[in-house]
BANURO-378950 format. One record per atom (N, C-alpha, C): x, z, y. Coordinates in steps of 0.1 Angstrom, whole numbers, plus 5000, padded with zeros to 4 digits. Layout:
<nodes>
XZY/...
</nodes>
This chain:
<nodes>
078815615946/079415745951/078615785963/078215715972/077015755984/076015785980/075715715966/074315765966/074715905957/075415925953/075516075946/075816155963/076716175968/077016225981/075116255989/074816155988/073316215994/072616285987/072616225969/071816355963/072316505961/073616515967/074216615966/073616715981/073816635991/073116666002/071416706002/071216625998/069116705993/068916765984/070016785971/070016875963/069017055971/068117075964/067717225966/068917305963/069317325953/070417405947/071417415959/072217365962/073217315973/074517395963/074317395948/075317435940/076417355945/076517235945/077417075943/077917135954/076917095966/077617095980/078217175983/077817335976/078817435982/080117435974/080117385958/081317375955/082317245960/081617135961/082817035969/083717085981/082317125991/083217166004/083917326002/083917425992/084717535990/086517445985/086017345976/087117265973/087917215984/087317145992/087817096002/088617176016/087617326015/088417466021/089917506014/089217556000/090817575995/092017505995/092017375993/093117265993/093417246008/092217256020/092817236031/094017386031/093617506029/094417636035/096017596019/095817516009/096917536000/097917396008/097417376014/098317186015/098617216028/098217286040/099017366051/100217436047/099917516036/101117586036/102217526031/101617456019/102817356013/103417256018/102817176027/103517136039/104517156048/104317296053/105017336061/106117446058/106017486043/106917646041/108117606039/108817476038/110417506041/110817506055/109717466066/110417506082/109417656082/108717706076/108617826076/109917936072/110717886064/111517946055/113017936063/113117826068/113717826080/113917876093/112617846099/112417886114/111718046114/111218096102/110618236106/111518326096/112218296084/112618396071/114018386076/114518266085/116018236083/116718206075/116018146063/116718086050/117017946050/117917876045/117817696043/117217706038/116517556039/115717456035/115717476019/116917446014/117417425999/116217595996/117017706002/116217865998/114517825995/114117766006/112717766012/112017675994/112917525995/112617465983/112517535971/113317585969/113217735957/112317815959/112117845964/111017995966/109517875967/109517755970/108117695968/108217665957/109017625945/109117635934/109117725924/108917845926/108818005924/107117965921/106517945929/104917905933/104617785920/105417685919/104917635909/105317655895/106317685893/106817745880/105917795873/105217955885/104117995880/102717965877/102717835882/101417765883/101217705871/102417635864/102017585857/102517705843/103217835843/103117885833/101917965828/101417975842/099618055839/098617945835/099317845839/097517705836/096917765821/097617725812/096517785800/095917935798/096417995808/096218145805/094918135813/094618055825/093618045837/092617975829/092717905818/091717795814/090917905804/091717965798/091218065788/090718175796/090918225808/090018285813/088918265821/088818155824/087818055828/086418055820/086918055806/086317995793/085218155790/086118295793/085718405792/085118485797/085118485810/084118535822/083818485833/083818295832/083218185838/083718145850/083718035852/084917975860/084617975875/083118045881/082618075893/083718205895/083718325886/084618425887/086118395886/086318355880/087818325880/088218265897/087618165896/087718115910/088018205916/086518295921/086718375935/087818505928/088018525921/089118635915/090218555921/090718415918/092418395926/091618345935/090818355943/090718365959/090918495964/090818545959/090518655968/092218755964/093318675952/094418745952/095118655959/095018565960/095618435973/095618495989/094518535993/093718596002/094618696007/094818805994/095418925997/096818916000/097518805991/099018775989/099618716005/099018606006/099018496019/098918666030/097918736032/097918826044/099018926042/099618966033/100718996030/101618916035/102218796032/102918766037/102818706051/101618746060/101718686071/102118856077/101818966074/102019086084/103519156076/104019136069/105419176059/106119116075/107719186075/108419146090/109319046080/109718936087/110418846077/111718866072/112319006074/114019076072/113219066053/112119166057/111719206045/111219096034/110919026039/110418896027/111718826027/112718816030/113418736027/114818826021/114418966019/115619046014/115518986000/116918925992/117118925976/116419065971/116419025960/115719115947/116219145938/116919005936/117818995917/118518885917/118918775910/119418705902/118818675894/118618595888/117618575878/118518445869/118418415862/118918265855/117718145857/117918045859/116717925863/116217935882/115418085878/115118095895/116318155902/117018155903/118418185910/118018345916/117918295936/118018465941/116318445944/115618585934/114318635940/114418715950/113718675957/113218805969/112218825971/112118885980/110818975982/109318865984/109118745987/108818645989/108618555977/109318605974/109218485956/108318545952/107918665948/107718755940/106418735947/105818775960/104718715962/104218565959/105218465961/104718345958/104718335946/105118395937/104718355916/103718395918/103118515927/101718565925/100718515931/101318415937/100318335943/099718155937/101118185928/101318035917/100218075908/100218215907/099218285892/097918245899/097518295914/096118325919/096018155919/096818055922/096517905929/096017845906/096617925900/096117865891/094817865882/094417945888/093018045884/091917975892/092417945906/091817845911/091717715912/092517635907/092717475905/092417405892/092817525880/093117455867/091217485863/090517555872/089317565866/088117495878/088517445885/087917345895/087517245890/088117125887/087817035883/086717075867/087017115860/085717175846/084417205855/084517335862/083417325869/082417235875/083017075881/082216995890/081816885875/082516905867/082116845854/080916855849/081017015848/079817075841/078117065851/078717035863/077517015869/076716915868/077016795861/076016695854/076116655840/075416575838/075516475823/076516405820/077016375810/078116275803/077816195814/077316075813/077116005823/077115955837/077116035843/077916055855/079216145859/079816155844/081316245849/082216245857/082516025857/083316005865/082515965881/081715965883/081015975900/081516105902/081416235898/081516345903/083516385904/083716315892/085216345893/086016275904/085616105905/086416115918/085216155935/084616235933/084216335944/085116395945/085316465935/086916565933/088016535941/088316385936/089316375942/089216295955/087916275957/087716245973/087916415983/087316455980/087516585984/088816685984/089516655979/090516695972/091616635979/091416485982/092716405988/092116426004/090916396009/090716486020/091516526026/091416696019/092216796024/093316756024/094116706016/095716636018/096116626029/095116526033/095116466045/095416546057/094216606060/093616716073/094316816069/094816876060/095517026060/096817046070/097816956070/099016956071/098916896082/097516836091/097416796105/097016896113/096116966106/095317096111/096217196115/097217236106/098317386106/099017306119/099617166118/100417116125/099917136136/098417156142/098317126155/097917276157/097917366146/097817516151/099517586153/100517496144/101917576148/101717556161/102017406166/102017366179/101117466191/100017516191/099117576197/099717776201/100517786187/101017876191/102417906191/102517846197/104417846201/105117796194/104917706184/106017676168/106017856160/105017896163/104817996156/104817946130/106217916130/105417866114/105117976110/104518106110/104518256101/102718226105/101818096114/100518096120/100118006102/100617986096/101017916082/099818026073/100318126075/100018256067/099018326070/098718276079/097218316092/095818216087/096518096084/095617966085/095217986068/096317986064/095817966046/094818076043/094618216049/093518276042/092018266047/092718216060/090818156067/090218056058/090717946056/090317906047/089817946034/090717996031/090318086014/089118156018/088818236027/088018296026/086918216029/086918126038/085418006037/085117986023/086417926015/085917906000/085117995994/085618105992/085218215987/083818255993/083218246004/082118266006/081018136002/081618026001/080617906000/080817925978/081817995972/081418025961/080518125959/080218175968/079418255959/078118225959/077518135968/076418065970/076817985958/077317955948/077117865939/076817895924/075717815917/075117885909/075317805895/076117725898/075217575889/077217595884/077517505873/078817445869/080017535861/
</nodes>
């Protein structure tokens, strides 16, 4: 694995390298938020915990009802575009919900059966379950296609070296930016698109996968 990590580093292309570390941007800005959005949902929307759990589940519901729709478009106008296409609706969604006043994201919507009460908030987070799946479910294909049969699994757990990384650092990082700004958790919504947008710019430097 070091010695792939260095050829990835003297690589000319810097294809690899820009897509590991965009990986490692996006999961840092997606594992901040997911961390922290039931005391978001709490401490800035004024919802319980239980609300907050639901409405992050809103986010995955969608995630996983789009995965095959995200793989098939992956497949169709290449999975560099797809990428930066749910970055850049992630991007838009997340800055939304950081400048929206929190009355307003947390007003009900509907009733629904399964998702209970949508609001204004849900409805951004399914759309952000759609953008996080456009982004994730075609990540790992990508770092595949960047070599030979033969070294699939060196590169795949890069993936998930990089990948569990951010796990890591995300949810330490936001933690020490709430803290920095007052227990600000809405700084949640601030943090997740800086990152995205690092991603999004180290994708487009990428040519290869």
């Amino acid at each position: 694995m070091f010695a792939s990590l260095r050829e990835i580093w003297n690589d000319n292309d810097k294809s690899a390298l820009r897509l590991f570390l965009a990986i490692l941007a996006w999961f840092v800005g997606y594992n901040a938020i997911e961390a922290f959005f039931t005391l978001y949902s709490v401490h800035h929307l004024g919802l319980s915990a239980g609300d907050g759990a639901g409405i992050l589940g809103h986010l995955s519901l969608f995630f996983v009802l789009f995965a095959l729709v995200s793989g098939f478009i992956g497949g169709k106008i290449g999975r560099r575009v797809t990428i930066s296409l749910g970055l850049v609706i992630l991007i838009a969604l997340l800055a939304v919900m950081f400048f929206l006043a929190p009355e307003v994201l947390a007003n009900p919507v509907a009733e629904v059966p399964v998702l209970g009460t949508v609001r204004v908030i849900s409805l951004l987070m399914m759309g952000a379950g759609v953008a996080w799946s456009l982004i994730n479910v075609n990540s790992l294909p990508m770092v595949v296609d960047l070599v030979e049969d033969a070294r699939v699994g060196t590169y795949t757990g890069l993936y998930y070296l990089f990948s569990t990384l951010a796990a890591i650092a995300g949810p330490n990082v936001n933690g020490g930016i709430i803290q920095l700004m007052g227990n600000n958790y809405n700084s949640i919504m601030l943090v997740g698109p800086i990152f995205m947008v690092v991603a999004l710019a180290l994708m487009w430097g990428v040519r290869r996968g």
